[in-house]
Structure formats: C-alpha cells, structure tokens
C-alpha positions as CSV (number, residue, x, y, z in Angstrom):
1,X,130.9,114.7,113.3
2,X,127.5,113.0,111.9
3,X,124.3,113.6,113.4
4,X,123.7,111.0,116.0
5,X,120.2,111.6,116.0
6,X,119.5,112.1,112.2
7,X,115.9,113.7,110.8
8,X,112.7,111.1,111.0
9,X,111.2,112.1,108.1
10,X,109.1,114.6,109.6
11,X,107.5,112.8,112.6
12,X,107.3,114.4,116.1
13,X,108.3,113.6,119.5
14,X,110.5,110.5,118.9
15,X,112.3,108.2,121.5
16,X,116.2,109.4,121.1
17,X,118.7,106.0,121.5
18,X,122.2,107.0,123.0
19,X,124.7,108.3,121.3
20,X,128.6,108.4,120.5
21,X,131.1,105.2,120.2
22,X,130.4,104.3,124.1
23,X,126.4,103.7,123.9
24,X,126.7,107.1,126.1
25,X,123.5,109.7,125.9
26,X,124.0,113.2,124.2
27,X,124.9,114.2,127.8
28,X,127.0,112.3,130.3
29,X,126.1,109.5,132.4
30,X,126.5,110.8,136.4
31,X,124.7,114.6,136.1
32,X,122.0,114.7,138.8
33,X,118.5,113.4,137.6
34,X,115.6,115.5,137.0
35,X,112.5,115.6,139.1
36,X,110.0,117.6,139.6
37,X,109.5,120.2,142.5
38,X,108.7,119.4,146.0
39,X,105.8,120.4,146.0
40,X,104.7,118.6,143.0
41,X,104.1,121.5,140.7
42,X,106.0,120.0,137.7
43,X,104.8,116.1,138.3
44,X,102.6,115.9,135.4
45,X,105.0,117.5,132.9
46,X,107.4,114.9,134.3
47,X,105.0,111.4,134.2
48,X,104.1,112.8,130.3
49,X,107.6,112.9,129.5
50,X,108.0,109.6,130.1
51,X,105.1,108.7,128.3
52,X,106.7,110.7,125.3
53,X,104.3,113.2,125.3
54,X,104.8,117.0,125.6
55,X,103.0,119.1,128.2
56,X,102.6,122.9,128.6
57,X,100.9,124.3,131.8
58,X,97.6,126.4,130.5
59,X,94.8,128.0,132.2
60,X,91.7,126.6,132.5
61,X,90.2,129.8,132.5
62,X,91.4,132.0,130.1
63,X,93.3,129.5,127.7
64,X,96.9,130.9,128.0
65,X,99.9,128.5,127.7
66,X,102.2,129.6,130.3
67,X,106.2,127.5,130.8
68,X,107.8,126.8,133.8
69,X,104.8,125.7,135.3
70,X,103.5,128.2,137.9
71,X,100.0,128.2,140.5
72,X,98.5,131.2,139.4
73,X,97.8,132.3,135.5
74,X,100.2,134.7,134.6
75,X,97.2,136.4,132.5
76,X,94.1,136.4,134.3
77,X,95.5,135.6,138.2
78,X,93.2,132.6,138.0
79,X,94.1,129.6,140.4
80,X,92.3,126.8,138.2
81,X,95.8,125.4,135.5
82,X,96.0,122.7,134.3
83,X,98.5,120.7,131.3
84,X,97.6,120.8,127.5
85,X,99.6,118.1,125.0
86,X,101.5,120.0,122.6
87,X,102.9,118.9,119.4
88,X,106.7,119.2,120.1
89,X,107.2,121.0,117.1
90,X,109.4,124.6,117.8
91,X,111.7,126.8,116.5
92,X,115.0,128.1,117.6
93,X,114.8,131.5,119.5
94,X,117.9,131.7,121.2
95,X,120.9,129.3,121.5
96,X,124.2,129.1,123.1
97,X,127.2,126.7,122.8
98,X,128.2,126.0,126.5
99,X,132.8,125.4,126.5
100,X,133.0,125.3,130.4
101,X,131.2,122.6,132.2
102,X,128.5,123.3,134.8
103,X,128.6,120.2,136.6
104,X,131.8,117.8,136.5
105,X,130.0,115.0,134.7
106,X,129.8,117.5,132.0
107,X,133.7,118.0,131.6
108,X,134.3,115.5,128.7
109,X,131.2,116.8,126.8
110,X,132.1,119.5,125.6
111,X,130.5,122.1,123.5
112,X,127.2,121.3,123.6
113,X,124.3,123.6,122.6
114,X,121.7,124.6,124.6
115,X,118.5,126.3,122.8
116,X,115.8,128.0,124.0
117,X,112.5,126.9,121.6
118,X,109.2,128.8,121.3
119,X,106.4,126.5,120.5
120,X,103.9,128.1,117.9
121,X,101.4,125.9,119.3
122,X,100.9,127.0,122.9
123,X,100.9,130.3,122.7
124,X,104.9,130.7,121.8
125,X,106.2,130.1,125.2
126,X,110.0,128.7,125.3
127,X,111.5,125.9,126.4
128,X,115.2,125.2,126.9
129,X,116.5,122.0,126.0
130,X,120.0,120.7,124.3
131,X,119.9,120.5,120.2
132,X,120.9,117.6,119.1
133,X,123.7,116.6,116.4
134,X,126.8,118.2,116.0
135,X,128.2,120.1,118.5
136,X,129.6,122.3,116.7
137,X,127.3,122.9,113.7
138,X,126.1,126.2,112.5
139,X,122.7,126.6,114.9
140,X,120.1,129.4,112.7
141,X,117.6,131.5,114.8
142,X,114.4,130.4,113.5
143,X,115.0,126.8,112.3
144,X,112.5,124.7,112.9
145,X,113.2,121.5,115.5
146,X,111.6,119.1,117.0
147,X,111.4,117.6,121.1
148,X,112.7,114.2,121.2
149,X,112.4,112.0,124.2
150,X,115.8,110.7,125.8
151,X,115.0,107.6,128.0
152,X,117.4,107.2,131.1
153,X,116.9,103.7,132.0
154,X,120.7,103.4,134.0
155,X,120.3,104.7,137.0
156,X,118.1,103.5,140.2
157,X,115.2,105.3,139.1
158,X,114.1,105.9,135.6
159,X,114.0,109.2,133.9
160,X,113.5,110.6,130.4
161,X,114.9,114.0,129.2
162,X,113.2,116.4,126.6
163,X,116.1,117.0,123.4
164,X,115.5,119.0,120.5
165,X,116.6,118.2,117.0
166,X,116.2,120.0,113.6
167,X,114.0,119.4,111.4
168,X,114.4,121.3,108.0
C-alpha cells in the first residue's frame, strides 16, 4: 500500500486531503466528532486546530508545557495557564497497531496505528494521534514525524483532526 499522505519536503503542520480509492479520510466517515470539554478547558486547542496550528497548554508562571490540558500547573500548582504554538514536529515514543475496532465506524479500517509523540519543543510532553501511511508498515521508536491537519468538512459542523506522518 503507498503512502496516502507522502513526505512534504520537510515543511510542518500541513492540511491532510482524504485518503483511499473512495475520497474517505485515514479514518472512517460516521466516528463521533471531537469537541472539546464542557467546561471549555480544551476550546482553544480545538479553534487552533482548525486554524492548522498546534497548541500545548503551558504555565504562565513557571514556563512548563503540560498535555491534556489541565486548570492547575502540574509543576508549580499555579492557577494562571495558558496555550503556547508549537512547531508540530515530534518523534515516536510509543505506538500500537489497533486489529479490533473500538467504535463500529472503525470495523472496515482496520489496522491502523495509533502513536503516542513527544514534542522536543514543549517540554517533551506526548500527544496521541494516528500515523499516517501504511497500515501496516514497520513504525521505529524514535522516528521523527510530523502533525498534519485533517479537515472534516462532511458533517453538520466542521472539525479538523491532528494526524502524524513521518518525516525522515
């Protein structure tokens, strides 16, 4: 299987067009849409997505990146956090190839590899996210990827997903 989302020549965060024979997206059409938490916690992580920018919550106080997106710093208890933009750029720390479906949209999309990428730039917290490409190539701890921005434009509201794609 070829690499639907094939290397950019090095540039960061880069809009992702569907995928696969069908015009699908790397995952199935019908899995329930992302938004962020009641109370709001994760909006602005959310409205930069769209924007194709990437966000990690840090502290206002002390400087430290912290991910998911908390409201207190997980370093000095301060209440004052706020969003830095981050470059996108990561590398692999952990991965897994999902064979049993966790929602039944997923049932015909099957493997698919979910990663778990620590970003060098903000303070090496991790982010999971689904690599990109061939589902069943060889993933390397360590390899360096990239976020790329999946637009969902289908449904009744608009939404974009955060993917990550290798880079070396």
């Amino acid at each position: 299987m070829s690499d639907p989302y094939p290397a950019s020549g090095g540039a960061t965060a880069t809009a992702a067009p569907p995928s696969g024979a069908n015009g699908d997206y790397y995952l199935p059409v019908g899995l329930p849409m992302p938004a962020p938490s009641p109370e709001g916690l994760g909006a602005e992580f959310w409205d930069a997505v769209k924007r194709h920018e990437l966000l990690v919550q840090r502290c206002n106080a002390c400087q430290a990146f912290q991910w998911g997106p908390e409201y207190v710093c997980n370093e000095c208890h301060s209440f004052d956090l706020g969003y830095a933009r981050v470059s996108g750029r990561g590398r692999i720390f952990s991965w897994e190839r999902a064979w049993y479906p966790v929602h039944p949209a997923l049932k015909d999309a099957l493997p698919y590899i979910v990663v778990l990428v620590e970003l060098p730039d903000a303070g090496n917290v991790r982010m999971v996210g689904n690599l990109l490409g061939d589902r069943r190539q060889e993933v390397v701890i360590g390899a360096e990827v990239e976020a790329v921005f999946e637009d969902h434009n289908d449904g009744k509201v608009p939404y974009t997903l955060v993917q990550w794609r290798r880079t070396g």
